[in-house]
N, C-alpha and C positions, 0 to 999 in steps of 0.2 A: 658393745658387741656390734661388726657390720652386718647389713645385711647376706650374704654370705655366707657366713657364719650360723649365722638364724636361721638360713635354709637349711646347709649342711642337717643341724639338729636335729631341727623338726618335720624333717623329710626320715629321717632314720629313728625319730620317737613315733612317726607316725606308722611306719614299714614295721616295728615292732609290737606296734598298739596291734596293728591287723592279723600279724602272727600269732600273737596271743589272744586274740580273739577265734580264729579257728582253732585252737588247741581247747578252748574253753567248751569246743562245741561235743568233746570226750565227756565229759562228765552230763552236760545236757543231755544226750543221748541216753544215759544213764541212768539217770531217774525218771525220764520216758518209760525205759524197761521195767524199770522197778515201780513204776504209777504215780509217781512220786505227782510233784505242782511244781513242772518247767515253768511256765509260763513267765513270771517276773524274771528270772535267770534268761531264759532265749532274749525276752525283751531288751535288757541290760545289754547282752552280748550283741544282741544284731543293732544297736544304736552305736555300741561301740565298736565295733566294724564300722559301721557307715562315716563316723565321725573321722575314725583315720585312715578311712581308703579316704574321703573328702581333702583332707590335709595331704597325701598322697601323690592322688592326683592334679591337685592343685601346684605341686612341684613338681610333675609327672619329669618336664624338660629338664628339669636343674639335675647335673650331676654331683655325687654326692662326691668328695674328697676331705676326707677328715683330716685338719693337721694335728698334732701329737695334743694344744690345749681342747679341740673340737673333742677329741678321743676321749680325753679325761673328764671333761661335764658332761658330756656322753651317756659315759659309764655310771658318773651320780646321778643322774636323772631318771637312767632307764631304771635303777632299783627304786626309784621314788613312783614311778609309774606302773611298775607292776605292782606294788605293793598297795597303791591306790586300786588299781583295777580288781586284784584280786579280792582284796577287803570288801568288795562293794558286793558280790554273791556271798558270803560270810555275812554279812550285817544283814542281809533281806531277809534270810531265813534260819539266822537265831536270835536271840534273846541277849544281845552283847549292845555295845556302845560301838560308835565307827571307830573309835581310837583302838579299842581292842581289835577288831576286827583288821585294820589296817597292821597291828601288832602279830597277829596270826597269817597273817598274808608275806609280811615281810620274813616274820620265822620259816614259813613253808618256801618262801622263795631262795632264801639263803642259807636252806638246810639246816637252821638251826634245830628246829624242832620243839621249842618253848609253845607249850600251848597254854591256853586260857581258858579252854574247855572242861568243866568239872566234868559231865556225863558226855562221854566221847558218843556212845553208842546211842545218844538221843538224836543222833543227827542225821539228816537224808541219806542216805545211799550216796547221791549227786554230790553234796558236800562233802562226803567222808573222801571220796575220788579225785574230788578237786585238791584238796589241801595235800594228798600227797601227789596227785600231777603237779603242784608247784614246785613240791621236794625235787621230782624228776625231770622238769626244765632249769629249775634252778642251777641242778649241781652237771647238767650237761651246757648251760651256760655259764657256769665257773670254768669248766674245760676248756673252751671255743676261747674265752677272754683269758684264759691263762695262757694259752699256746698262742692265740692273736695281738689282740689289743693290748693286753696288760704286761707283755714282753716286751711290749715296743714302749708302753708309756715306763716300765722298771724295768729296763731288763738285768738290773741284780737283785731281780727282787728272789723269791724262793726256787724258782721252776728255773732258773738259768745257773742255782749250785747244783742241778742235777748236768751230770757230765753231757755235753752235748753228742759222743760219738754214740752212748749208751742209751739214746732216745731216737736218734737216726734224721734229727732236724736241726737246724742251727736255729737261732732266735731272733738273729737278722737277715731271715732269709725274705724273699718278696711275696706280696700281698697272695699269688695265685699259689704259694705252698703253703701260707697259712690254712688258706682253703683246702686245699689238696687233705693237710695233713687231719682239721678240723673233721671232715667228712669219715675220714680213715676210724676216728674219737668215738663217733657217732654211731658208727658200725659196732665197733668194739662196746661202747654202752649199751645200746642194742641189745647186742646178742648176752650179755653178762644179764639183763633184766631181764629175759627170755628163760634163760638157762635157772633162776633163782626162781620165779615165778613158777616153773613148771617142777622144780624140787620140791617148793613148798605145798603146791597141790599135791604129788604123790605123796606126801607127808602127811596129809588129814586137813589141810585148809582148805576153805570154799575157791573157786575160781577169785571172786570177787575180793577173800581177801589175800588170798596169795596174791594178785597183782597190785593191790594199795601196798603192802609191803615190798614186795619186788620192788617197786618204786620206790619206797622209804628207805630200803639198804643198799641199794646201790648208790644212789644221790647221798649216802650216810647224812640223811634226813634225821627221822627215826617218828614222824606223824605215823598212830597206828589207827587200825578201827577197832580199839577194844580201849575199856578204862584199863583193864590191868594190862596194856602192851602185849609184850609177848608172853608174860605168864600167862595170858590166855589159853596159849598154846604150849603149854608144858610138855613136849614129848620129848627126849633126847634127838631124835632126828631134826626136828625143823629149826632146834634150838643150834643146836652143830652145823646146820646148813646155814644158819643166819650167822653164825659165828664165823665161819669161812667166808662167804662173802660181806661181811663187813670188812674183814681184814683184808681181803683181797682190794675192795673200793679203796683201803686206807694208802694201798702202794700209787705207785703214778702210774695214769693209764698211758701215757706215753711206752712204759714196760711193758703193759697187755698189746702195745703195739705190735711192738717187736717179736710176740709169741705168736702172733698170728703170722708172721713173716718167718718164722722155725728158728728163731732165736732166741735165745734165753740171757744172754747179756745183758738185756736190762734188769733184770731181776740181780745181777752178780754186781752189784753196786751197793756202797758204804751204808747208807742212807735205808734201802731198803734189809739190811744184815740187822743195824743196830733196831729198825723198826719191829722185825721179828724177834730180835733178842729182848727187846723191852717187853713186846708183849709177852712172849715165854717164863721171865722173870717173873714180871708184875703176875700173872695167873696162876704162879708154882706159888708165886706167897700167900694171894688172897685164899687159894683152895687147902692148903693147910691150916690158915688161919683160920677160916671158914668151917673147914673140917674139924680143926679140933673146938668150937664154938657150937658146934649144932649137933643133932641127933640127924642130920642128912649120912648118906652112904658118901665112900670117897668119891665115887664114881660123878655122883651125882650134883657133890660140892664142886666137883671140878669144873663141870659142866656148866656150871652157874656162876662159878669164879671165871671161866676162860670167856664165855658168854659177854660179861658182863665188864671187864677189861677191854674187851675189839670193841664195845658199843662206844666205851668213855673213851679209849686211842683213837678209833677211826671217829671220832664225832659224831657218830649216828645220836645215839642218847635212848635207843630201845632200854627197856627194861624186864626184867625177867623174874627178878624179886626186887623186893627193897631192902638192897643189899644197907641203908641203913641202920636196919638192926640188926649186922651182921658185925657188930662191937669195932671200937674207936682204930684196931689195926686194919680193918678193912676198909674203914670211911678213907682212913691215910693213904691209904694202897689205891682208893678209887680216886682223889685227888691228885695223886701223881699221873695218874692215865689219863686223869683230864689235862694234865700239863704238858704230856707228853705229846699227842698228837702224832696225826700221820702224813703222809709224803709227799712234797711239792710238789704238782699237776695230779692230786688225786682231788678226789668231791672233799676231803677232810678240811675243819677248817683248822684253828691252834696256829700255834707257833711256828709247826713243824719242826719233824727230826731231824733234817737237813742241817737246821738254824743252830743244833744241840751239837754236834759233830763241828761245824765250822766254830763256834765257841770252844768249845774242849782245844780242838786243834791250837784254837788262837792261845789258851791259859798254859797248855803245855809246852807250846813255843816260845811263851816268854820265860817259863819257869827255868828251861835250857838255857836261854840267854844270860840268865843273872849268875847261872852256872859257867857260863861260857862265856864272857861279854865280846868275845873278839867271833863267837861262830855266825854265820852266815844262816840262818833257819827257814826256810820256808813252808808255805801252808800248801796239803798237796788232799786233794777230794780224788780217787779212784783214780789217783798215779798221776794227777795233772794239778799242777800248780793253779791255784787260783790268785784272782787279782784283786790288789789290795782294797779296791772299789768295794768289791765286793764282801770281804771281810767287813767296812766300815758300814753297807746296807746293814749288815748283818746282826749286827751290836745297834746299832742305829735302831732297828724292826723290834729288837728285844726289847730295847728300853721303851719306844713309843707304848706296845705291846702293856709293858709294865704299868708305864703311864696313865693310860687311860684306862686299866684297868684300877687304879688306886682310886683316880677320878670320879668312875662311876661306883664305886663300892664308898667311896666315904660319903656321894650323897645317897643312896640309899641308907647309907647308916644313919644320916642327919637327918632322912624321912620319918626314922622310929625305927629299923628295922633290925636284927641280930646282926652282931659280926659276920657270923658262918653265911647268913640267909644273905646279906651284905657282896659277901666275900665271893663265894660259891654262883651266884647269879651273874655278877657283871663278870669273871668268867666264861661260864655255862653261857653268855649270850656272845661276845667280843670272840671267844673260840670256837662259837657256832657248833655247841655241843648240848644243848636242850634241858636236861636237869642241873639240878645243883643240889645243896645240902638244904635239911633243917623245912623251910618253908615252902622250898620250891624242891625237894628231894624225887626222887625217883615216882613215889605215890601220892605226890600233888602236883600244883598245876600255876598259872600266873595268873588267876584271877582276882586276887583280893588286891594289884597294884593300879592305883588312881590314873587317870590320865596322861600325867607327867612325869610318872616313873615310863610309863609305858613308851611314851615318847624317848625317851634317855636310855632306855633299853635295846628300843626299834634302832636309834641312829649306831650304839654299840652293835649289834649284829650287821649293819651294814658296813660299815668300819671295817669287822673282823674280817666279812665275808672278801673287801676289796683290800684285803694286807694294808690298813691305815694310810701308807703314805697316798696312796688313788684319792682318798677321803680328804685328806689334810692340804693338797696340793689347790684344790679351789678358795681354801681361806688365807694361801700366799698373795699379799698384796700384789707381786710382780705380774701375778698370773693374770689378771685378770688389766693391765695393761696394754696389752698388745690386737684387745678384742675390740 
């Protein structure tokens, strides 16, 4: 690596260290209010300022120019460093291991929402605040890196099968419209956390926890401040309000763009149709199934069925009940929504729907062809031909996807652990969707896994979080030739 290079990085791990060190100074504040013991946390935080304004200014002159390899360890590093920084107020003031702590850092940063927390509500004020301010910088710097940096490093990765006219930016456009566009995200995230925050107060929550949540659903986090989630808050309102904007987080904010500009064409796209038809589907079956399984009212199974669906699509990972004993056709139905996933350039992690539409496309094109060997077939996303590139990202993302999910599920199985518990977790972690079945289900939590799972879990949610290939591209021999 030349020098150069070294600058570039650590001029821009340093610019991020500092950022995130005044965002840290929200939750300080916090437990000031609440009488809490700042003290170790301020101390932490203003060393860690001081250490990378130091590095900072130390390259104050060097201008930063990232080229496409700069971008991509970049990207892996800054997850590695906020999930360090963040772990370090987690480990001071609970009762955890730094592994775990750094495990909880990394979920809160990359929305997964896997906690390791047995008694959620044993914890500061300050720390309840922090874990989900991680949810709410995380999933508004999944945005920024989706429509930025991570267009340029894939741009057939998921966010460029969404039709370019139908978002109103192209993907190769220059550095001051990522910007431009980036700011426009931020407004839009904004006001979307503002707006849920202030429902869920009129709805019977405290200030305090209506904005830890606001924060958890909109980033489809799902870190809450209660052990039982949002069964806590059982009311059909706040339950309907978290249900709406989860779904709403699962579309691409690139669409919420567009509707602040009085257009609604981005919403009238493939991708977002099949998103709502899946969730419609998948919450007509669980709430039947559910309904004829329980002594609940229709009304009320619906509620908990439709609830409970947006949380597993959109990848938040809230919970409302433990829809696991809500018998084997529901666990099937919640599995699928964990499969299923929501919309490129939304906070959701998964597969995405996109990836599901351009598959189908791709199997019913061939299926014509063997019909037809002499027709001409092409693949067409919201009336426009896509290119073959990106058809092959696409199958390519699945299979990876596939991969490493078999990967980390057969060694948790070789640790000792159930298939489902197995199965259901390196999921729930690689789809950045927080529960899983069995061990790690809606009503428990990731405490009882050793060091080393935790580790294999942490690197799986970051993977998930940077759609694998960003992940996989630093242990190309070639890549790292030219440094």
């Amino acid at each position: 690596m030349d020098k150069q290079t070294l600058k570039n990085i650590t001029k821009l791990l340093g610019a991020m260290g500092m950022y995130l060190s005044l965002f840290f100074l929200v939750p300080i504040v916090t437990g000031y209010f609440y009488h809490e013991d700042i003290v170790p946390f301020l101390v932490f935080d203003v060393l860690f300022f001081l250490l990378n304004a130091f590095i900072f200014w130390t390259l104050k002159s060097h201008d930063i120019v990232l080229s496409l390899k700069d971008g991509i360890l970049s990207v892996n590093l800054i997850w590695i460093l906020v999930g360090l920084a963040g772990g370090i107020p987690l480990w001071m003031y609970s009762h955890i291991t730094f592994m775990q702590a750094v495990f909880e850092s990394i979920s809160g940063f990359t929305t997964t929402g896997a906690t390791i927390y047995a008694d959620i509500e044993a914890l500061p004020n300050m720390i309840l605040l922090l874990r989900s301010l991680m949810h709410w910088l995380g999933g508004m710097g999944i945005l920024v890196l989706g429509v930025g940096l991570l267009s340029l490093i894939n741009p057939s990765g998921s966010l460029a099968l969404f039709k370019a006219e139908s978002s109103g930016i192209k993907l190769d456009k220059s550095t001051p419209k990522i910007k431009d566009t980036a700011m426009r995200l931020w407004g839009i995230y904004i006001f979307l956390t503002l707006a849920d925050g202030l429902l869920l107060y009129l709805g019977g929550m405290s200030v305090f926890d209506a904005v830890n949540h606001a924060f958890s659903t909109i980033s489809t986090g799902g870190f809450s401040t209660k052990n039982s989630s949002m069964g806590a808050f059982d009311t059909p309102f706040i339950l309907w309000t978290t249900t709406f904007f989860m779904v709403i987080s699962g579309i691409t904010f690139l669409a919420h763009l567009r509707v602040f500009r009085g257009d609604l064409q981005g919403y009238k796209n493939e991708e977002t149709m099949w998103y709502l038809i899946a969730f419609a589907v998948l919450s007509a079956a669980m709430t039947l199934s559910h309904y004829g399984n329980s002594d609940m009212a229709f009304f009320e199974s619906f509620t908990h069925a439709a609830f409970t669906i947006a949380s597993l699509m959109s990848t938040t990972g809230f919970a409302s009940l433990d829809y696991e004993t809500w018998g084997p056709m529901c666990v099937a139905l919640a599995f699928l929504a964990m499969l299923a996933s929501g919309n490129g350039g939304s906070t959701a992690g998964g597969i995405k729907i996109i990836r599901y539409v351009v598959s189908m496309k791709v199997i019913y094109s061939e299926l014509k062809k063997i019909l037809h060997p002499n027709a001409i077939v092409n693949i067409f996303i919201n009336g426009s031909p896509i290119a073959n590139s990106i058809v092959w990202m696409t199958f390519a993302f699945i299979l990876l996807f596939v991969i490493t999910n078999t990967l980390i599920t057969f060694y948790l199985f070789a640790s000792g652990y159930d298939m489902m518990t197995s199965l259901s977790t390196s999921l729930a972690c690689v789809g950045n969707i927080g529960p899983g079945f069995v061990k790690t289900g809606p009503a428990q939590n990731y405490s009882f896994f050793d060091t080393w799972d935790l580790v294999v879990l942490s690197i799986g949610m970051i993977m998930g979080r940077l759609e694998i290939f960003t992940f996989l591209l630093v242990f190309v021999p070639s890549f790292w030739r030219k440094f």
